[in-house]
ROKE-631993 format. One record per residue (C-alpha): residue number from 0; residue in three letters; x, y, z. Coordinates in steps of 0.2 Angstrom, whole numbers. Example, Ala and Ser with C-alpha at 12.3 -4.5 7.8 and 13.67 -1.06 7.14 Angstrom:
ROKE-631993
{n 0; res ala; xx 62; yy -22; zz 39}
{n 1; res ser; xx 68; yy -5; zz 36}
end
This chain:
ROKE-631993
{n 0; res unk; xx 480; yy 475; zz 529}
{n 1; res unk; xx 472; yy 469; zz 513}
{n 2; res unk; xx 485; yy 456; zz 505}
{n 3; res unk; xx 479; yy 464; zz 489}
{n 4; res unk; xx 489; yy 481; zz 494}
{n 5; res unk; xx 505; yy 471; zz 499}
{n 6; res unk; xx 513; yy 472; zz 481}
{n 7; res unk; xx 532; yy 477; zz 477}
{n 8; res unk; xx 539; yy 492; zz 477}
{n 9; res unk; xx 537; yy 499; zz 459}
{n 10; res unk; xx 546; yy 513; zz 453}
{n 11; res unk; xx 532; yy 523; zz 452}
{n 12; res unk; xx 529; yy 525; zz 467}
{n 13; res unk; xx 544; yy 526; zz 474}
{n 14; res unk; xx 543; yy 542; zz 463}
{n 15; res unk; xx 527; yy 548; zz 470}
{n 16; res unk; xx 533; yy 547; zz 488}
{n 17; res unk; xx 549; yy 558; zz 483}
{n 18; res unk; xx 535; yy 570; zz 479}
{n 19; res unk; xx 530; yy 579; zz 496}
{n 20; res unk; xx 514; yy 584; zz 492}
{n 21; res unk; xx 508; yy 564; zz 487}
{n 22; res unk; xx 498; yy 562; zz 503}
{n 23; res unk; xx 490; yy 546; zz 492}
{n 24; res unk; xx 505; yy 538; zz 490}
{n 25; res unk; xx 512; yy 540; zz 506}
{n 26; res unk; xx 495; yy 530; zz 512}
{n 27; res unk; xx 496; yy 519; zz 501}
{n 28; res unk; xx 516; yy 517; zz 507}
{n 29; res unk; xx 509; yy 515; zz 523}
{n 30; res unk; xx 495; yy 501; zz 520}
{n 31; res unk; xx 507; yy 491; zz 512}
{n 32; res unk; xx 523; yy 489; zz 523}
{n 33; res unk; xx 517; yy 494; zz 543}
{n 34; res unk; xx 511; yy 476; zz 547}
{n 35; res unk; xx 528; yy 468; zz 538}
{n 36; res unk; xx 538; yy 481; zz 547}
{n 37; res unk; xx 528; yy 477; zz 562}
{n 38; res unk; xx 529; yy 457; zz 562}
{n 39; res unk; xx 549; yy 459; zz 559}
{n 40; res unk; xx 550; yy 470; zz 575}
{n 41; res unk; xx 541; yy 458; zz 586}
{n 42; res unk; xx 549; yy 443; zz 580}
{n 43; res unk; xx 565; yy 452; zz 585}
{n 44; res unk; xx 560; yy 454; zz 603}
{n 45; res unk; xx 552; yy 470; zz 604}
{n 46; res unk; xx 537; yy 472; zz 614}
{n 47; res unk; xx 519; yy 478; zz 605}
{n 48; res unk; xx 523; yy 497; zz 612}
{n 49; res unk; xx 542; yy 496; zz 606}
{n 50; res unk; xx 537; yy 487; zz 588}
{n 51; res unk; xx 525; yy 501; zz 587}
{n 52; res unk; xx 539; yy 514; zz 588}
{n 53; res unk; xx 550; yy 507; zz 576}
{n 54; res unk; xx 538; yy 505; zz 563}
{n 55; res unk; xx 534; yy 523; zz 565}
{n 56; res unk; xx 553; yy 531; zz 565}
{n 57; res unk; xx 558; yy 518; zz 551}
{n 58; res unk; xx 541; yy 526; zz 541}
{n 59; res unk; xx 549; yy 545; zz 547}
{n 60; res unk; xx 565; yy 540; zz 543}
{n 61; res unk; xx 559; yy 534; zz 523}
{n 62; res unk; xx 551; yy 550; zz 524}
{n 63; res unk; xx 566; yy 561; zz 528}
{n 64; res unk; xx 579; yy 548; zz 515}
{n 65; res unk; xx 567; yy 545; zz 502}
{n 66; res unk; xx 574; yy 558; zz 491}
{n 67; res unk; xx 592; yy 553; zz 491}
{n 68; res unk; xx 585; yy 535; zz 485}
{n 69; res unk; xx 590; yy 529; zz 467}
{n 70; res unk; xx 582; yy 515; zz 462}
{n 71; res unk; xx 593; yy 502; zz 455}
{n 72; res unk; xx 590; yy 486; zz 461}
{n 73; res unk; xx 608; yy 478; zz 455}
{n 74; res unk; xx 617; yy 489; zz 468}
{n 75; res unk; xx 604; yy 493; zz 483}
{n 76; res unk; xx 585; yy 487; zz 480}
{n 77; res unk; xx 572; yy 496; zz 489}
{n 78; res unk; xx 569; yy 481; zz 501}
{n 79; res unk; xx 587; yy 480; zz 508}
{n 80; res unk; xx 587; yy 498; zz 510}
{n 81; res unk; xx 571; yy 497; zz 520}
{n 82; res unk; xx 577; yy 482; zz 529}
{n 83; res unk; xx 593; yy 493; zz 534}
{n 84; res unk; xx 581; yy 508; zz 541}
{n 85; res unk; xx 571; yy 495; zz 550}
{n 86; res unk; xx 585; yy 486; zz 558}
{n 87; res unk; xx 593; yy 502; zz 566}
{n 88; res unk; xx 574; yy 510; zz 571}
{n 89; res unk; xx 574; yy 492; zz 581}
{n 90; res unk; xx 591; yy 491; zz 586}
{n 91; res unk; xx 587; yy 510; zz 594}
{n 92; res unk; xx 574; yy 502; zz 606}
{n 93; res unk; xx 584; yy 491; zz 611}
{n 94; res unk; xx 595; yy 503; zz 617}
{n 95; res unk; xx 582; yy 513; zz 625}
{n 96; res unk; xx 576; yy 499; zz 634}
{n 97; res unk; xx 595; yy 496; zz 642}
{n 98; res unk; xx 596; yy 516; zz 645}
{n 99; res unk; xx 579; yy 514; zz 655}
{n 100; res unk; xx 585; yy 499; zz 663}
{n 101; res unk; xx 604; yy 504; zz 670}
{n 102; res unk; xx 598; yy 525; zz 671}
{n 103; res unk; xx 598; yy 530; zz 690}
{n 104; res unk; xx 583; yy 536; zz 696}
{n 105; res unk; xx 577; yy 555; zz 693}
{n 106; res unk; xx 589; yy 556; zz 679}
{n 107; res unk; xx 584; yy 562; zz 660}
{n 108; res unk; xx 585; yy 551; zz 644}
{n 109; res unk; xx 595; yy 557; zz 630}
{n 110; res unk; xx 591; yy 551; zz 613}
{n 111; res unk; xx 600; yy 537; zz 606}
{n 112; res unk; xx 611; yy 538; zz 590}
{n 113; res unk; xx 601; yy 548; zz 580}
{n 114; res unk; xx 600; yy 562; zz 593}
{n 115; res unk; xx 620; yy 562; zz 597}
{n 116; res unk; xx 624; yy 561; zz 578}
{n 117; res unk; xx 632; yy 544; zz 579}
{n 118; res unk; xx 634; yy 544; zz 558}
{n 119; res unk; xx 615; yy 541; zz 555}
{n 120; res unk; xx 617; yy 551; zz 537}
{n 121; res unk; xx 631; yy 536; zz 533}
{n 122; res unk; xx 622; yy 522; zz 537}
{n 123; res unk; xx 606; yy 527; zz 530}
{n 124; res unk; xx 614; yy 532; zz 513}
{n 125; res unk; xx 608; yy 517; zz 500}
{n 126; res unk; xx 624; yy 516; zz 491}
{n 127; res unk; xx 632; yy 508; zz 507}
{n 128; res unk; xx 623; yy 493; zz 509}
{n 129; res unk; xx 637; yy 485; zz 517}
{n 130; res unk; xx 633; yy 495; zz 535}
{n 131; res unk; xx 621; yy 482; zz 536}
{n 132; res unk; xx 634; yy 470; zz 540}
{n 133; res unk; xx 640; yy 481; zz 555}
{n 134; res unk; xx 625; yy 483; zz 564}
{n 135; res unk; xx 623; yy 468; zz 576}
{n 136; res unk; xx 607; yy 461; zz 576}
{n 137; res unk; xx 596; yy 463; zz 591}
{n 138; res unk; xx 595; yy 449; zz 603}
{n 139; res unk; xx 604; yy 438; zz 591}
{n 140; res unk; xx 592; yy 436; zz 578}
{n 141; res unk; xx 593; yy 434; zz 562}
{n 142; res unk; xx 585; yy 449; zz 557}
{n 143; res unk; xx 588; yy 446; zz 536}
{n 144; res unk; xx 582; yy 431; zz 539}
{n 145; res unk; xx 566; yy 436; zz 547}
{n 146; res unk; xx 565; yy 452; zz 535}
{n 147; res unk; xx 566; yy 438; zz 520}
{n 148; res unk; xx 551; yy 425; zz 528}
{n 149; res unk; xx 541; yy 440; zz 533}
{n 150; res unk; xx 542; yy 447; zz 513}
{n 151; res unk; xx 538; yy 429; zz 505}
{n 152; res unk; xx 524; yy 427; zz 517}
{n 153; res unk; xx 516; yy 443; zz 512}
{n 154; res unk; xx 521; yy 441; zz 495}
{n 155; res unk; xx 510; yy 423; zz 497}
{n 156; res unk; xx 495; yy 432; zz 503}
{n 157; res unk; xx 494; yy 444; zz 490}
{n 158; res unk; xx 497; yy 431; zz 480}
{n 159; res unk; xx 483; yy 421; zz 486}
{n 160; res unk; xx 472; yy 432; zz 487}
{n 161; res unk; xx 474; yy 439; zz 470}
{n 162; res unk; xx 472; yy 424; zz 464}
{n 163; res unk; xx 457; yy 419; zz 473}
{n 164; res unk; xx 445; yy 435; zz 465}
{n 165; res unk; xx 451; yy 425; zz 448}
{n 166; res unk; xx 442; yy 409; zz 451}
{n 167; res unk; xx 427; yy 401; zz 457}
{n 168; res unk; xx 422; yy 404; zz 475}
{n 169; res unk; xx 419; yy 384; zz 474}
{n 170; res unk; xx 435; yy 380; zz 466}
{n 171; res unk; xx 445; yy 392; zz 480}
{n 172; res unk; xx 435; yy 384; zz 492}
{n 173; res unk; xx 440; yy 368; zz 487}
{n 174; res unk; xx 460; yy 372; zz 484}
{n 175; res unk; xx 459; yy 381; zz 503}
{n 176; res unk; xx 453; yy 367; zz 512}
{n 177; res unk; xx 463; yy 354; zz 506}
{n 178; res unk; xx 479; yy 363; zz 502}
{n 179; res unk; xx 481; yy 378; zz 514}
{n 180; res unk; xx 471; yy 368; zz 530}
{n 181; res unk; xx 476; yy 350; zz 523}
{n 182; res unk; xx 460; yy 343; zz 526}
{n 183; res unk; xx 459; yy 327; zz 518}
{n 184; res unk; xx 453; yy 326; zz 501}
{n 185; res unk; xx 439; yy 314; zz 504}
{n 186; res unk; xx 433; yy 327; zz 518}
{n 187; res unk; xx 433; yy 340; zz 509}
{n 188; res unk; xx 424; yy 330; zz 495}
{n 189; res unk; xx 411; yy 327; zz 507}
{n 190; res unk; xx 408; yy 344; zz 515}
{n 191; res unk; xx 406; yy 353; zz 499}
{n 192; res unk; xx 397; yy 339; zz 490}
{n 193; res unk; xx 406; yy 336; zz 478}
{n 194; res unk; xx 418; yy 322; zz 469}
{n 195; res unk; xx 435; yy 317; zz 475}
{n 196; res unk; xx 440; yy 320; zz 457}
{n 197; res unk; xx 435; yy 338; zz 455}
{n 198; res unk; xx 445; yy 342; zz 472}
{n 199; res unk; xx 461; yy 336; zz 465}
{n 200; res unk; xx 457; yy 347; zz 448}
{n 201; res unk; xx 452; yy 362; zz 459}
{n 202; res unk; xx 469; yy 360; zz 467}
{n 203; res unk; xx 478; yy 357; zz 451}
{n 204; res unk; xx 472; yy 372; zz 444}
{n 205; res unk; xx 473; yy 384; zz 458}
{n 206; res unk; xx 490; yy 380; zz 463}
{n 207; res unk; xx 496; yy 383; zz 445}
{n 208; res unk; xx 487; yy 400; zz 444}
{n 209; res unk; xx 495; yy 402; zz 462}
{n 210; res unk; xx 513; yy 398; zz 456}
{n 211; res unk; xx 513; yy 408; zz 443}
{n 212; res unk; xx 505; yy 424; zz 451}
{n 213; res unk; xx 519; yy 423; zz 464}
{n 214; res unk; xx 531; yy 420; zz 454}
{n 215; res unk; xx 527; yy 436; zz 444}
{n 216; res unk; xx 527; yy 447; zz 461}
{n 217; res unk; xx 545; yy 439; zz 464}
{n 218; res unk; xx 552; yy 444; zz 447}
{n 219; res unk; xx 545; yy 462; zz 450}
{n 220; res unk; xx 551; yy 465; zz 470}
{n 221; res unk; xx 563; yy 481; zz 471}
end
């Protein structure tokens, strides 16, 4: 995923996805959230296959509830809303994988929660945000706050990157060897030939341009 793609849900778009026919959109949807989606089921214990299928039913299950969506960030914002589709998709693979593990042998699955009607409309309705506190969290993890790293760390890479087609490839340069790999100043200095001096002022004015890119993408999240 280009970090240039990872940007926060704008109304816009989340009024082109209501629209069935927005194929773009829905891509675009797509590019932006399956490797956050993805990263937050694996660090909740899911294997590659199992992360996999989460991301995919959380992305059918946006599809299927997109509609009933109101944006209004002061009572549900989009993010907590996907983080509450995301945390039952993996909870259900976890229970798959304990039906697979205590089923006798020759017996069929059945389909977990969603296939038995166990109030899946309720939970996923936006209005109720405060399901989330009654889904236990897989494994015991914190899953909100894996959800919340996982988004400031995409948010960073956008941010970064952004950033980085605004400056000089030699001041970037500069900025990501010192600051993002902490070389040492003076090693930097002497790799890229240049003064110790104009590393410091490459970091100085980066990083300020980086702060306030981020900062701007923080204040616009829904």
């Amino acid at each position: 995923m280009d970090a240039t793609d990872f940007l926060p849900t704008r109304r816009s778009l989340l009024s082109r996805l209501k629209r069935c026919d927005e194929q773009t959109a829905w891509q675009t949807f797509f590019d932006t959230y399956w490797r956050l989606l993805y990263s937050v089921a694996l660090r909740a214990g899911l294997t590659d296959a199992e992360a996999k299928d989460a991301v995919q039913e959380t992305l059918i299950k946006v599809s299927k509830h997109i509609g009933r969506f109101r944006y209004d960030p002061a009572k549900c914002s989009f993010k907590t809303w996907l983080l509450l589709l995301t945390r039952q998709r993996i909870a259900m693979q976890f229970q798959k994988r304990q039906a697979a593990l205590t089923r006798p042998a020759g017996t069929l699955s059945h389909r977990m929660g969603e296939g038995r009607g166990e109030g899946a409309a309720k939970t996923d309705d936006p209005a109720r945000t405060d399901t989330i506190e009654r889904i236990p969290d897989p494994a015991g993890v914190d899953l909100e706050a894996v959800w919340d790293e996982e988004w400031e760390k995409h948010l960073l890479a956008a941010a970064t990157e952004r950033v980085k087609q605004r400056v000089k490839p030699e001041h970037y340069q500069m900025f990501h060897f010192y600051v993002l790999q902490h070389w040492p100043p003076r090693e930097v200095a002497r790799v890229l030939r240049v003064s110790v001096a104009r590393v410091y002022l490459a970091k100085h004015r980066v990083g300020a341009l980086l702060k306030k890119e981020l900062k701007r993408l923080q204040s616009t999240q829904g």
